[in-house]
C-alpha positions as CSV (number, residue, x, y, z in Angstrom):
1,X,5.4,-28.6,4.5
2,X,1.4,-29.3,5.3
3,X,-0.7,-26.6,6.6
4,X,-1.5,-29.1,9.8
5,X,2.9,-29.5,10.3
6,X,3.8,-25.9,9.1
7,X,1.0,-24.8,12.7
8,X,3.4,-27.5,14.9
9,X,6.4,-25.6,13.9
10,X,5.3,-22.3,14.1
11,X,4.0,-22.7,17.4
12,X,6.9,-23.7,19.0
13,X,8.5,-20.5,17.4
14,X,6.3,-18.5,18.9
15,X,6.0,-20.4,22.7
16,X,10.2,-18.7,23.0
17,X,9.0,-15.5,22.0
18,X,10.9,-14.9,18.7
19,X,9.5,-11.5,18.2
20,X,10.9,-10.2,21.5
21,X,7.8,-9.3,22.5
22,X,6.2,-11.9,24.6
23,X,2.9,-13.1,23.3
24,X,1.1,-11.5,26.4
25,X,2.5,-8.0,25.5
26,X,0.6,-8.4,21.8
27,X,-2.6,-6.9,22.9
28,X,-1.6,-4.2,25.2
29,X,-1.7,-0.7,23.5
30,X,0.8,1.1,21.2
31,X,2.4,4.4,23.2
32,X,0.4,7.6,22.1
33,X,2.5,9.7,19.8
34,X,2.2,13.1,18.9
35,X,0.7,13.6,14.8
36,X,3.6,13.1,12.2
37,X,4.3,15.7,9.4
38,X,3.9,14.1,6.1
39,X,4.6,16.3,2.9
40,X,2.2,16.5,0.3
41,X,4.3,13.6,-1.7
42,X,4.1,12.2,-5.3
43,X,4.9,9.6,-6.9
44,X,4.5,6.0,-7.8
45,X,4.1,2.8,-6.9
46,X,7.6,0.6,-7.7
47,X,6.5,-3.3,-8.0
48,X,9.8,-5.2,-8.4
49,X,9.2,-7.2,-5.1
50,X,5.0,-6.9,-4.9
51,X,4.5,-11.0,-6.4
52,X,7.9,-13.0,-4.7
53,X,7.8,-15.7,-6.6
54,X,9.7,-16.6,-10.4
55,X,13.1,-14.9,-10.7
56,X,14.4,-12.5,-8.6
57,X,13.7,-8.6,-9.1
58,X,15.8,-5.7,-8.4
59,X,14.8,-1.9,-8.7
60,X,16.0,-0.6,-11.6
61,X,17.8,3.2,-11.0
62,X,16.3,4.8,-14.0
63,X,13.3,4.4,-12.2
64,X,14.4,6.9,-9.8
65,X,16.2,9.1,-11.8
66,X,12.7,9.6,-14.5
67,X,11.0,10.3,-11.2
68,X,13.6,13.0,-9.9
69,X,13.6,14.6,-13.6
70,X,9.7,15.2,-13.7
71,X,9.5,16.6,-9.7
72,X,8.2,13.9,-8.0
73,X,9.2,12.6,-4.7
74,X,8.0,9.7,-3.9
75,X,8.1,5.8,-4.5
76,X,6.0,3.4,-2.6
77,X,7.6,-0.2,-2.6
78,X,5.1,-2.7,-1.7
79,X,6.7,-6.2,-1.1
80,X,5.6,-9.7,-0.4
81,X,7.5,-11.5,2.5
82,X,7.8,-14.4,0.3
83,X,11.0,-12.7,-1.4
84,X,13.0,-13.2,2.0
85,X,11.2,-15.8,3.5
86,X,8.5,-18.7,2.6
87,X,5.1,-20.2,3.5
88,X,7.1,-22.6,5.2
89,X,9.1,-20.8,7.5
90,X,8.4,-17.1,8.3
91,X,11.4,-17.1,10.1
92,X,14.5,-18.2,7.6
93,X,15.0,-14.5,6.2
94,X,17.1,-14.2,3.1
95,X,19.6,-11.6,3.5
96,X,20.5,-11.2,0.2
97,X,17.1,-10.1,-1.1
98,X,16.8,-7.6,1.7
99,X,20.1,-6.2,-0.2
100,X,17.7,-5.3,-3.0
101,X,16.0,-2.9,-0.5
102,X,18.9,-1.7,0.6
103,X,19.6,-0.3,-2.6
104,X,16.3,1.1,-3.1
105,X,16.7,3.0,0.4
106,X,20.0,4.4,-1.2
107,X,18.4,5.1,-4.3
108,X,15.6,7.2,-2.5
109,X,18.4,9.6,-0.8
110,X,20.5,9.7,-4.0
111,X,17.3,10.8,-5.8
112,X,15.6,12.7,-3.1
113,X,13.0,10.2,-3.3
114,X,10.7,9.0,-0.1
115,X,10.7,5.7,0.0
116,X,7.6,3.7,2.0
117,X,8.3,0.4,2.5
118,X,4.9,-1.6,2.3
119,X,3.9,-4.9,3.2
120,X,2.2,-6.0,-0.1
121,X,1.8,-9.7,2.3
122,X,2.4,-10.7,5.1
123,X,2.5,-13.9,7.0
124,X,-1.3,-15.0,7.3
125,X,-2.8,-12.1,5.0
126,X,-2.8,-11.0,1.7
127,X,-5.5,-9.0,-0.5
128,X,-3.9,-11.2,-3.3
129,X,-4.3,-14.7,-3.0
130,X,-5.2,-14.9,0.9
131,X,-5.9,-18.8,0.8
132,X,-2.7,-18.9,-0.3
133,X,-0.9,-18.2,3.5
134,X,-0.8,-21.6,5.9
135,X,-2.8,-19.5,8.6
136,X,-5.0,-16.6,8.3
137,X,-3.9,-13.0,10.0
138,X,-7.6,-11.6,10.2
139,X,-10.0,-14.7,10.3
140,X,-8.7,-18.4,12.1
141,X,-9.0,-19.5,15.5
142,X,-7.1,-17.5,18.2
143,X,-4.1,-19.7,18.3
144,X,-3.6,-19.0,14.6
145,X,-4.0,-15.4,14.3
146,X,-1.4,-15.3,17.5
147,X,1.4,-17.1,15.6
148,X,0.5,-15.0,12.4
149,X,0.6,-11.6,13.9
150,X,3.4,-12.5,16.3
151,X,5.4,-13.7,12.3
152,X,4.6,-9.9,11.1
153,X,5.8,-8.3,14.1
154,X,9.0,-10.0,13.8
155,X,9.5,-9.0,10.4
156,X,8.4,-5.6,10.9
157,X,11.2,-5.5,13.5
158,X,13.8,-6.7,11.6
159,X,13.2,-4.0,9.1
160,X,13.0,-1.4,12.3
161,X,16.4,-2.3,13.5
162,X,17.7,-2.5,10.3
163,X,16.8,0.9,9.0
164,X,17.4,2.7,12.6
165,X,18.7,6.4,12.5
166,X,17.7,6.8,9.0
167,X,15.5,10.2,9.2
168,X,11.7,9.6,8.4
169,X,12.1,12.7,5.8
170,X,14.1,9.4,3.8
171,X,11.8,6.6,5.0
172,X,8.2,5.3,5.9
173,X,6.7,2.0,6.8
174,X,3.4,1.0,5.6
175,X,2.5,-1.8,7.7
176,X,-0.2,-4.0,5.6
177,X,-1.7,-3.1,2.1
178,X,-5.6,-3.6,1.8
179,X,-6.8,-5.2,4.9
180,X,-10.0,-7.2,3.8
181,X,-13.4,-5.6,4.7
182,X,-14.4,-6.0,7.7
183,X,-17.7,-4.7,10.3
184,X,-15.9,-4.1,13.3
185,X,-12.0,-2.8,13.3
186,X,-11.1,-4.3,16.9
187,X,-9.0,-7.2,15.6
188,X,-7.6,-4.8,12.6
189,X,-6.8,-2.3,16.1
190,X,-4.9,-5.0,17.7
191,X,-2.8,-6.0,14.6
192,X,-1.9,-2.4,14.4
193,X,-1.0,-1.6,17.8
194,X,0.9,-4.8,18.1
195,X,3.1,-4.0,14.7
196,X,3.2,-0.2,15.9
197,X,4.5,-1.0,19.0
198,X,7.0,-3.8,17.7
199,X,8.4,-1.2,15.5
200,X,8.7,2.0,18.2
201,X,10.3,-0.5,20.3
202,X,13.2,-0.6,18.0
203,X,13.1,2.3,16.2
204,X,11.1,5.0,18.3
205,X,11.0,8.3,15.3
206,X,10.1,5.4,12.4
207,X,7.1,7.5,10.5
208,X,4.5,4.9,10.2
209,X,1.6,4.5,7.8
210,X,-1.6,2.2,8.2
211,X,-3.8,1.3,5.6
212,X,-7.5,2.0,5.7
213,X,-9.5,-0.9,6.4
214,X,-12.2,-2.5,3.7
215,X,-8.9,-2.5,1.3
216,X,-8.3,1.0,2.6
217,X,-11.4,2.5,1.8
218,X,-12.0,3.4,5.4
219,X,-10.6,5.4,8.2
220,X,-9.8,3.4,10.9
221,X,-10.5,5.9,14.3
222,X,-9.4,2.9,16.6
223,X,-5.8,4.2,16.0
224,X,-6.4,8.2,16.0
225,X,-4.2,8.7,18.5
226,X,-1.1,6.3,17.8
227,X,0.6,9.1,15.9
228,X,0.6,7.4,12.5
229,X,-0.3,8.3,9.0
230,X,-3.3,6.6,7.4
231,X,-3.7,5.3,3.7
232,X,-6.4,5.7,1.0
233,X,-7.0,4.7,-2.2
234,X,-8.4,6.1,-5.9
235,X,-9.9,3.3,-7.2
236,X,-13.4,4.4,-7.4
237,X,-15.6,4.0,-9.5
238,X,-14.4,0.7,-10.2
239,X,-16.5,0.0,-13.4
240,X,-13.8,2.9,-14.6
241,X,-11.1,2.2,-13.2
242,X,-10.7,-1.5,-13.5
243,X,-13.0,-1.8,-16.8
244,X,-12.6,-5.4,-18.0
245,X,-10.6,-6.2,-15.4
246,X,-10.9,-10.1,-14.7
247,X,-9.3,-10.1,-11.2
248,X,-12.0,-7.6,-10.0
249,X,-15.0,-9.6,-8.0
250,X,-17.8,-8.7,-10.3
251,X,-19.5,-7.0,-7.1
252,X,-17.4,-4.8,-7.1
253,X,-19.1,-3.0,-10.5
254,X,-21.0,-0.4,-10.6
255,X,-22.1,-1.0,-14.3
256,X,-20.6,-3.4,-17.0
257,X,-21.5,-0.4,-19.2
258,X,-18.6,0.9,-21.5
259,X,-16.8,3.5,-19.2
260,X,-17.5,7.4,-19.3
261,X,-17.1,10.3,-17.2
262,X,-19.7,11.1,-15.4
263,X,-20.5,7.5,-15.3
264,X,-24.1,6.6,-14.3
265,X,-24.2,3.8,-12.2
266,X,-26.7,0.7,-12.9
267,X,-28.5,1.4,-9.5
268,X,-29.2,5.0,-11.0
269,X,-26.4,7.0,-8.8
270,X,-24.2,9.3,-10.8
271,X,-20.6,9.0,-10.5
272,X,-18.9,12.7,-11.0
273,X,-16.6,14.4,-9.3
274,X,-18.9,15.3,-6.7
275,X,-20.1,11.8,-5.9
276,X,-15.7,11.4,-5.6
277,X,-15.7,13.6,-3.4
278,X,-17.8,12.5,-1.0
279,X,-16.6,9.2,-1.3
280,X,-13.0,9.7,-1.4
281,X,-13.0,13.1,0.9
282,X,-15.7,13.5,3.2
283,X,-15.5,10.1,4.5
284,X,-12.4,10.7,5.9
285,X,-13.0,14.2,6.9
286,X,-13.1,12.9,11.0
287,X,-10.7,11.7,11.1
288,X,-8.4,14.7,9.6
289,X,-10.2,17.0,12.1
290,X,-8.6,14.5,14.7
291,X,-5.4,15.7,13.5
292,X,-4.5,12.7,11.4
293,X,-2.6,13.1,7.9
294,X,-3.8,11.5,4.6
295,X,-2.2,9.9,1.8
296,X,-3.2,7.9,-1.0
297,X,-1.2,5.0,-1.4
298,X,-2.6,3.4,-4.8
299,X,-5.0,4.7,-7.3
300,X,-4.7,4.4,-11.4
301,X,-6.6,3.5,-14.4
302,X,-6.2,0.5,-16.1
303,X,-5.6,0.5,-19.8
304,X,-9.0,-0.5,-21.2
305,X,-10.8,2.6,-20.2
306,X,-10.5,5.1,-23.3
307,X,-7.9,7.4,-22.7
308,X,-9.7,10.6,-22.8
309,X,-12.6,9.3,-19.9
310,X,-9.5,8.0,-18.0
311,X,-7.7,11.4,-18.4
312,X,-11.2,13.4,-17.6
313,X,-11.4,11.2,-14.3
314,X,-7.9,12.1,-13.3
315,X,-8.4,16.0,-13.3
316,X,-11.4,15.4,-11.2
317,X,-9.6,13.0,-8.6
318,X,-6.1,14.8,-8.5
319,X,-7.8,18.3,-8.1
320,X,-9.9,17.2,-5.0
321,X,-6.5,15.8,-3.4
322,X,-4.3,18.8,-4.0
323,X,-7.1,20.7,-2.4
324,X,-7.6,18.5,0.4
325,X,-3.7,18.3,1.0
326,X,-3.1,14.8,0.6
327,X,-0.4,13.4,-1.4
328,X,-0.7,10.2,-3.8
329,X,1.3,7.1,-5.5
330,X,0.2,6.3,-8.7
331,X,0.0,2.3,-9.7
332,X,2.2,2.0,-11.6
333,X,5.2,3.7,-13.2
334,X,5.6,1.3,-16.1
335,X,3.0,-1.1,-16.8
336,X,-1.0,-1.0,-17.7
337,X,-1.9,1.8,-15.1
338,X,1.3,4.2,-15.2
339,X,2.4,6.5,-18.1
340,X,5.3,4.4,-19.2
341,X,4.6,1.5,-21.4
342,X,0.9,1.2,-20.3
343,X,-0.3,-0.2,-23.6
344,X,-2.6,1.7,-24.4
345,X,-4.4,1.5,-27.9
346,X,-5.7,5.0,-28.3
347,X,-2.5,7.2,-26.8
348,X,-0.2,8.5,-29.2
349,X,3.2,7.6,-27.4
350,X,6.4,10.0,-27.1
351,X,9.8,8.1,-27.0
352,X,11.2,8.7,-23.3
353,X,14.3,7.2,-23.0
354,X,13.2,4.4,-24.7
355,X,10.2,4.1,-23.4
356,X,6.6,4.5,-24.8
357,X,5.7,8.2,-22.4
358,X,1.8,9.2,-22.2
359,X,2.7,12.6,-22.1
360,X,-1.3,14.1,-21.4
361,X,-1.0,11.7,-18.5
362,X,2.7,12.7,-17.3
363,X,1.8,16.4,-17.7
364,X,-1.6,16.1,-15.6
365,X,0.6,14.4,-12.6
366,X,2.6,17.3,-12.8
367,X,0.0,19.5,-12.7
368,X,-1.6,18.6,-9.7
């Protein structure tokens, strides 16, 4: 289906209202809600259903079972709407792929896991490959963004009803991963309120989580006092977190410099664990005197960056969050950022269950 045709047809969805909202109701404000309670979780990220496209992906128990076995509590599933539904109809769900979640949920209870359900794309947006949706969630004419956000709010409905009276101790939402940068919050404010209240309205206990905006670098204070959990990151510096990482826009860098902790940047700021800090702690310091809770929802090290400056980084990073109370997910469990199977060419590897275990990493998660 065309971009111009796929617009026709999702208009006419959205002139009956299939979110059960109304399209008027969209912009009126989420109900306050008094602070959630959000444990100091650990974990990782689990990617089965992140890309949605090639062959289908289920979670794989052992998964859950390595992370019960080393003490950690947590597993962050971000997912792209294109498993369940398509570019071409946001509103066609498959209901055999949302089976596959289902059985992540159950895993998380039988594990003592938290699950968080994240939105790795949604209709109209994703950090990934935005051009990619027919219709853009952040930036398109008003018509556009209405029949985008009013797709997300029925999805994130369907996933409300569907998970009702499970305790929020089990399960979290995490509504959209990485919204794009942005200079003023008020349409990233309306999004949230309208998927906030979408959600209560179905499910009013859900514990909610909301990314930071400028690919959830920043505290949003448009939403203080919704009663939701925001998101962070630990991606910073990227020049050693991401060295050599071809998918990073080169702007992003602070140096092309071969990686080391401290790293001196090329404008002639050093990055250490004070510079951290103040990046990754102070910023959001308002907003936790407001009574809001923290959690970092992605951070890692790709495998390029020698293992010891990597390691070094990680002590600083994880320290400042244990003191600051906030729990993290680590991308990835298996793969180039996690301790299982990352690849790595300096990291002697302990056999784990068949897998290739960077123990120095494993036992500084544990640490901290």
């Amino acid at each position: 289906m065309k971009r111009r045709d796929f617009i026709k047809a999702s208009g006419s969805l959205a002139a009956v209202s299939l979110t059960g909202l109304g399209l008027g109701s969209m912009t009126q404000d989420a109900p306050e809600k008094a602070a959630p309670k959000f444990p100091r979780y650990r974990g990782f990220n689990l990617t089965e259903k992140a890309g949605g496209r090639g062959p289908r992906k289920k979670f794989n128990e052992e998964d859950f079972e390595i992370m019960a076995d080393w003490g950690l509590n947590f597993a962050r599933i971000p997912m792209s709407y294109w498993n369940w539904a398509s570019t071409s109809d946001w509103y066609s769900i498959n209901e055999d792929v949302l089976k596959d979640i289902d059985e992540a949920v159950d895993l998380g209870k039988k594990y003592n896991v938290h699950i968080n359900l994240n939105f790795h794309r949604v209709p109209g947006y994703c950090i990934n490959g935005r051009e990619l949706e027919p219709v853009d969630l952040f930036k398109d004419t008003p018509e556009n963004m209405q029949k985008a956000l009013d797709a997300v709010v029925y999805h994130w409905k369907l996933f409300a009803r569907r998970y009702k009276g499970l305790p929020s101790s089990e399960l979290s939402f995490d509504l959209i991963n990485e919204p794009p940068k942005m200079t003023d919050e008020t349409r990233y404010v309306e999004i949230v309120k309208a998927l906030v209240r979408g959600i209560r309205e179905e499910d009013p206990d859900r514990l909610i989580v909301v990314d930071g905006k400028d690919i959830g670098r920043t505290p949003v204070y448009g939403i203080a006092d919704l009663g939701v959990m925001q998101s962070t990151r630990g991606y910073d510096p990227m020049s050693l977190t991401h060295y050599t990482a071809t998918w990073v826009p080169k702007d992003e860098f602070e140096t092309f410099n071969f990686p080391t902790w401290p790293l001196p940047g090329d404008d002639g700021k050093l990055w250490n664990k004070a510079a951290l800090k103040a990046k990754l702690i102070d910023r959001w310091q308002p907003l936790v005197d407001k009574g809001v809770q923290v959690h970092v929802g992605e951070w890692g090290c790709y495998n390029k960056t020698p293992h010891d400056v990597a390691l070094r980084w990680m002590r600083d990073i994880l320290s400042l969050w244990k003191d600051a109370g906030w729990g993290q997910a680590m991308w990835n469990l298996k793969g180039s950022f996690g301790v299982l199977n990352s690849e790595r060419a300096d990291v002697n590897y302990e056999d784990y269950k068949g897998h290739k275990l960077d123990r120095k990493m494993l036992e500084l998660l544990k640490e901290y």
